[in-house]
Backbone as JSON, one array per atom type, in Angstrom:
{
  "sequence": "XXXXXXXXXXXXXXXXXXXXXXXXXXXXXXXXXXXXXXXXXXXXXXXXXXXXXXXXXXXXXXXXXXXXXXXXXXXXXXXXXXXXXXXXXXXXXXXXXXXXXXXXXXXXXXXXXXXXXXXXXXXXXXXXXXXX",
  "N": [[-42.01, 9.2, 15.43], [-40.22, 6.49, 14.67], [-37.64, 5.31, 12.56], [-35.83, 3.14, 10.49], [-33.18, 1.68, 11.47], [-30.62, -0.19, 9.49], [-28.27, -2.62, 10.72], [-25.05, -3.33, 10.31], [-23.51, -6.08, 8.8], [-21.99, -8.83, 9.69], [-20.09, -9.8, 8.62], [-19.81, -7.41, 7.32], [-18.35, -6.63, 9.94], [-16.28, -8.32, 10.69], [-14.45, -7.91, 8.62], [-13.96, -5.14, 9.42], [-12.41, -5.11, 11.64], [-10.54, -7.22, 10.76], [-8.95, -5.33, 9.26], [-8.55, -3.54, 11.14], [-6.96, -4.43, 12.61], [-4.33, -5.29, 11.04], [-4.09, -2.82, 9.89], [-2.83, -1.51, 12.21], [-0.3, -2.37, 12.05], [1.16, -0.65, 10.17], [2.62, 1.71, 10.59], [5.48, 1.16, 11.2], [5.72, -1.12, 8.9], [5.79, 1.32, 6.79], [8.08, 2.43, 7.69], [10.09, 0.37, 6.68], [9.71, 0.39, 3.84], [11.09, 2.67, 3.88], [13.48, 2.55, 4.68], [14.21, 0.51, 3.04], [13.85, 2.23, 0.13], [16.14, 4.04, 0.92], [18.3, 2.5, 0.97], [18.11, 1.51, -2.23], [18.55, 3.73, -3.11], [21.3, 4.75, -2.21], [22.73, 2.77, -3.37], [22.42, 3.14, -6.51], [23.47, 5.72, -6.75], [26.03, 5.03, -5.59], [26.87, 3.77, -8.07], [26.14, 0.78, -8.47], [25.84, -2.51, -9.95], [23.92, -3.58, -12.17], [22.31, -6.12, -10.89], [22.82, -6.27, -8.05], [21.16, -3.58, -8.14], [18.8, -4.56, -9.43], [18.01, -6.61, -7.26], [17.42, -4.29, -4.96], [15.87, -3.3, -6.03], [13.6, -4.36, -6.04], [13.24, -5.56, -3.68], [12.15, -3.23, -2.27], [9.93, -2.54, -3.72], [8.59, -5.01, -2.4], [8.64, -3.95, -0.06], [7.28, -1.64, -0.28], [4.5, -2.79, -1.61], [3.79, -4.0, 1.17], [3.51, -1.72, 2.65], [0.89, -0.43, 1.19], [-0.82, -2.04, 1.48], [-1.54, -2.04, 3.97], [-1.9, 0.62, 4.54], [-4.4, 0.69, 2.7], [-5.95, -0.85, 4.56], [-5.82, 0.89, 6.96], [-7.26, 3.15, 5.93], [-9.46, 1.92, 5.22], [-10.6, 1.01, 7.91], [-10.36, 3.61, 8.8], [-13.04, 4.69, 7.55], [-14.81, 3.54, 8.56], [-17.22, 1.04, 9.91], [-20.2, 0.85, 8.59], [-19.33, 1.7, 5.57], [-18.89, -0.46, 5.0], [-20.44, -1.59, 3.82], [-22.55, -0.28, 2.67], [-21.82, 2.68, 0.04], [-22.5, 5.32, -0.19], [-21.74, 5.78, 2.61], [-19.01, 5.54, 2.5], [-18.88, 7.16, 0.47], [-18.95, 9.97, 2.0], [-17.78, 9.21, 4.45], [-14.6, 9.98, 2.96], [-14.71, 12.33, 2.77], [-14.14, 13.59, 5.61], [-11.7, 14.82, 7.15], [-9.84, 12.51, 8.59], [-10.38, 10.41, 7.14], [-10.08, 11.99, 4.24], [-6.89, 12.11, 4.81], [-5.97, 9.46, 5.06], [-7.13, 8.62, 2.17], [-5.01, 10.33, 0.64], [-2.89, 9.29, 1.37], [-2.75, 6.83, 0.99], [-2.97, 6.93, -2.18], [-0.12, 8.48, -2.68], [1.65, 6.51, -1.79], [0.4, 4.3, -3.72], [1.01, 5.64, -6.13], [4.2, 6.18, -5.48], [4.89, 3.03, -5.54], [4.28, 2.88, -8.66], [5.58, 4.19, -9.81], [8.2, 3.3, -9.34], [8.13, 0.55, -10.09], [8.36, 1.08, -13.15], [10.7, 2.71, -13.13], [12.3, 2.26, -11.44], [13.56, -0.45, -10.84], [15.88, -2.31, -12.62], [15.6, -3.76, -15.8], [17.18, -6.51, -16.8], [18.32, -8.72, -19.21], [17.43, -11.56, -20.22], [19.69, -14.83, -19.95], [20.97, -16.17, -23.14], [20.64, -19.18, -24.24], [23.15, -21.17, -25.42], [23.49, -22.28, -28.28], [23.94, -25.52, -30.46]],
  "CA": [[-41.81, 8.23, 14.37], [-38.82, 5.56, 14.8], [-36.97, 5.28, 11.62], [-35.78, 1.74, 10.79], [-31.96, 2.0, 10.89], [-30.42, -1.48, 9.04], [-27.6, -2.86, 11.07], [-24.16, -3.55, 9.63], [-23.63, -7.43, 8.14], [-21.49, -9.58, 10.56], [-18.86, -9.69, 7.44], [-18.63, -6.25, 7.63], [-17.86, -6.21, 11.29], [-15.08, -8.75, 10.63], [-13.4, -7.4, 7.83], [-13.41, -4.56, 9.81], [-11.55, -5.87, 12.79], [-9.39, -7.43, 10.18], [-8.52, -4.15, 9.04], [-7.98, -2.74, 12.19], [-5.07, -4.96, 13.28], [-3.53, -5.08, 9.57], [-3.91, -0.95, 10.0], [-1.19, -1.22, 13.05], [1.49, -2.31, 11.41], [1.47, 0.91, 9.24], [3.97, 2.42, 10.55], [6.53, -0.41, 10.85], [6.17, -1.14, 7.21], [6.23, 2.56, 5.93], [9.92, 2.61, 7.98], [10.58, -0.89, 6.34], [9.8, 1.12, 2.7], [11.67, 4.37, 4.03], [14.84, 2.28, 4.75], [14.76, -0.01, 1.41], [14.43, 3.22, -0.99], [17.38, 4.33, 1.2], [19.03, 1.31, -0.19], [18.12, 1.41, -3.41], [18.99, 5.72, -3.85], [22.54, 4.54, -2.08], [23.23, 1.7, -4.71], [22.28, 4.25, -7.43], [24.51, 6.71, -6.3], [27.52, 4.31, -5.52], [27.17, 2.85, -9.75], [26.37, -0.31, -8.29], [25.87, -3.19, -10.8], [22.06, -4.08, -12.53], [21.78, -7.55, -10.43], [22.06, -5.63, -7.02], [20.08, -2.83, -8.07], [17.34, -5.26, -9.48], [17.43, -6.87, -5.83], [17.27, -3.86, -3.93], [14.41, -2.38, -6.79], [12.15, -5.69, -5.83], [12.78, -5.64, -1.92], [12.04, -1.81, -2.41], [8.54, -3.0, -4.53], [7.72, -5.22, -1.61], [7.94, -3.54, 1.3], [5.73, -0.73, -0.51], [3.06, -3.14, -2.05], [2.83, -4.35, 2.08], [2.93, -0.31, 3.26], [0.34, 0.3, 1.35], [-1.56, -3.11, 2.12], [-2.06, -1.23, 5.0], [-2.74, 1.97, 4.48], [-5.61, 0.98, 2.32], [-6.93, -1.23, 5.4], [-5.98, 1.89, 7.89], [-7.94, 3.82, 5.06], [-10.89, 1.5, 5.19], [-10.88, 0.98, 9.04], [-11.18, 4.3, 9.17], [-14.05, 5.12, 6.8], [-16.1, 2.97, 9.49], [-18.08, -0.33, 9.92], [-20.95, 1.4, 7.63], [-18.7, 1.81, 4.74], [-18.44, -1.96, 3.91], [-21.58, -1.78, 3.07], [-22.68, 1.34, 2.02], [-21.35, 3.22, -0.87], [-23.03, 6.44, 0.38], [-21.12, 6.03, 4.06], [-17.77, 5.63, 1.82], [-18.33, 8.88, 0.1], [-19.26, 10.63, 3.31], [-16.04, 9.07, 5.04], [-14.15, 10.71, 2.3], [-14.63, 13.71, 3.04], [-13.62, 13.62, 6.49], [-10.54, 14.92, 7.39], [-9.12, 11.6, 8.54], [-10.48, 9.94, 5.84], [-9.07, 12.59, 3.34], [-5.8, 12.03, 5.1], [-5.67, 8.12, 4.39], [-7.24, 8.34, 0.93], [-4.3, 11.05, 0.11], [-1.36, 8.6, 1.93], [-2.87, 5.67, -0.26], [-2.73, 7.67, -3.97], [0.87, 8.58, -2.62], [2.21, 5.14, -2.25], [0.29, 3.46, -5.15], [1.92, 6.36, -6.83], [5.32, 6.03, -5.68], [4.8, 1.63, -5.94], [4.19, 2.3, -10.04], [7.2, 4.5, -10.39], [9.58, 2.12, -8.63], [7.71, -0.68, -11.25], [8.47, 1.69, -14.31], [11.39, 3.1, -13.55], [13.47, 1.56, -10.68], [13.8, -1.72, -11.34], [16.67, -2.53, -14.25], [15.42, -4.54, -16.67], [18.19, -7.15, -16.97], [18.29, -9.25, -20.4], [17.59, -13.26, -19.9], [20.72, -15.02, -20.68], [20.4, -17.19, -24.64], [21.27, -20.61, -24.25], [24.42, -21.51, -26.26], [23.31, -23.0, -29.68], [24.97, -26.34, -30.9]],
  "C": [[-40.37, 7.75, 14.42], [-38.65, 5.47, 12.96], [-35.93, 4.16, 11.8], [-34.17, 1.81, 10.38], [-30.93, 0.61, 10.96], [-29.03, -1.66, 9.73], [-26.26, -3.38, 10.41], [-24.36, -5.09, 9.22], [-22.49, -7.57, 9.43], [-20.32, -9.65, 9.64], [-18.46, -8.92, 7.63], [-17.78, -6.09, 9.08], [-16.42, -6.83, 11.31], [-14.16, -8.23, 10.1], [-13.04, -5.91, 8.04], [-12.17, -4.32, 10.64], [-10.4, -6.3, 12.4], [-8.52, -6.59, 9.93], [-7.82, -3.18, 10.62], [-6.9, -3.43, 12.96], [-4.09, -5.3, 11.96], [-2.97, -3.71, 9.89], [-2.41, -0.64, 11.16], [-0.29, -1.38, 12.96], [1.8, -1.66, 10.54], [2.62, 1.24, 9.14], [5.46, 1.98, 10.85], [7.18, -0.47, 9.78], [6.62, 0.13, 6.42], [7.79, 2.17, 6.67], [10.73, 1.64, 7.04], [11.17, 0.19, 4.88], [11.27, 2.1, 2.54], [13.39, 3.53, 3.68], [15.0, 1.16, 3.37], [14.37, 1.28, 0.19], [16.12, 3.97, -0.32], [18.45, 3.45, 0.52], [19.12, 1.17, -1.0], [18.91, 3.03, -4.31], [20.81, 5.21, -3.18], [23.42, 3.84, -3.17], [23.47, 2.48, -5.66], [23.64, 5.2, -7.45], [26.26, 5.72, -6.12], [27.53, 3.32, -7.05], [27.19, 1.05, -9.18], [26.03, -1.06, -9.76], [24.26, -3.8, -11.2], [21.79, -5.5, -11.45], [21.94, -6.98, -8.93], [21.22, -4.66, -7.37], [19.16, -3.26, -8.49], [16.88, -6.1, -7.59], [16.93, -6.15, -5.74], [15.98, -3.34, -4.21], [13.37, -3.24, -5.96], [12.01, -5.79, -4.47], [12.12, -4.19, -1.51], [10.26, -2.18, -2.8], [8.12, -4.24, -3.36], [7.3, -4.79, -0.63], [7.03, -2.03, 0.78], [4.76, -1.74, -0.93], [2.28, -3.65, -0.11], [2.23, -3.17, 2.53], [1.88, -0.37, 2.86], [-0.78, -0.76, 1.04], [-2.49, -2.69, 3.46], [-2.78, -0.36, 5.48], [-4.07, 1.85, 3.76], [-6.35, 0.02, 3.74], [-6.55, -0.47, 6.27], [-7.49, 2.65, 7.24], [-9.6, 3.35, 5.51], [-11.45, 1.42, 6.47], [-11.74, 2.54, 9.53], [-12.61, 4.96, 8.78], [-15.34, 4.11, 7.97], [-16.48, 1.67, 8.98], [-19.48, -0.51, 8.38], [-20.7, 1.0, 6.3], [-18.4, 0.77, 3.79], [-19.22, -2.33, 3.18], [-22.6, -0.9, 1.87], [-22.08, 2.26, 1.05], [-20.91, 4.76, -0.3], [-22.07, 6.97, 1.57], [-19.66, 5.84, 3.27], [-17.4, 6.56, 1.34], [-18.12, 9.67, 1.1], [-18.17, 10.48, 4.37], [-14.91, 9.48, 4.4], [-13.59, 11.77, 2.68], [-14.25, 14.18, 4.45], [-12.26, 14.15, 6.38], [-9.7, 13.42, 7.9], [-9.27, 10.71, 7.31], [-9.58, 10.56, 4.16], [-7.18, 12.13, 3.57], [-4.71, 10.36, 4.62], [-5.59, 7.89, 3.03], [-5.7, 9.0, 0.11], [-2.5, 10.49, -0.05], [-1.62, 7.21, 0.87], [-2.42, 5.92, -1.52], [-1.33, 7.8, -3.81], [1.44, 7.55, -2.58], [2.2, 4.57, -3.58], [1.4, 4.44, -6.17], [3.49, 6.2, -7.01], [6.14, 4.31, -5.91], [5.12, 1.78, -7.64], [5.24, 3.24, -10.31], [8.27, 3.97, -10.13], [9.71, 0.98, -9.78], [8.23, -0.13, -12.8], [10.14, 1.96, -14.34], [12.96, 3.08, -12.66], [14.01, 0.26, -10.48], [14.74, -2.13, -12.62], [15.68, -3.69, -14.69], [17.1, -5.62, -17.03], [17.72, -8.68, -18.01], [18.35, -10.91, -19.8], [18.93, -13.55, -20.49], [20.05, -15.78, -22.08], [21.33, -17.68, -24.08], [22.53, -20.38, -25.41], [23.54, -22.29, -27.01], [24.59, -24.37, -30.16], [25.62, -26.22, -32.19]]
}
């Protein structure tokens, strides 16, 4: 008895593919990240002034939102072709050890993305117009 086994969608195959050349510039961008929190923990440390440390916070907040642009399409590349479609093949890629390994490098970014947003970034006061 053959068992009728449903072929991926042509979407998924792309937005796999997509994923899998997004996924190679991983480790590029994490360095990009690595070396703008270096920048931003130096500033810190040398009392720089709120209008560079709001730069360096926001070049700091992009090159993590691309890292981990990435890592979730490394993440998804690797969970398989299946997976785009499938719920089931998403849990089941999970649990993988590479899969665990992505899902765990994703939560760590987003993580360290919304503490950068909370709590590295100055807040710097709009100027008020002059009143006549």
């Amino acid at each position: 008895m053959a068992f009728f086994r449903p072929r991926v969608s042509r979407e998924a195959e792309v937005r796999y593919h997509a994923d899998l050349e997004i996924s190679r510039t991983f480790p590029e961008l994490l360095e990009k990240a690595r070396k703008a929190e270096q920048t931003l923990r130096e500033l810190r440390a040398a009392d720089a002034d709120e209008v560079e440390l709001l730069g360096a916070g926001l070049a700091f907040d992009k090159a993590l939102t691309e890292a981990l642009r990435a890592a979730e399409a490394g993440q998804r590349s690797t969970f398989g072709v299946r997976s785009y479609d499938d719920r089931i093949a998403r849990r089941k890629a999970k649990a993988t050890p590479a899969g665990a390994m992505w899902t765990a490098e994703v939560e760590r970014l987003r993580t360290l993305r919304e503490e950068n947003r909370m709590w590295g970034i100055p807040r710097i006061p709009r100027p008020v117009p002059a009143q006549r």
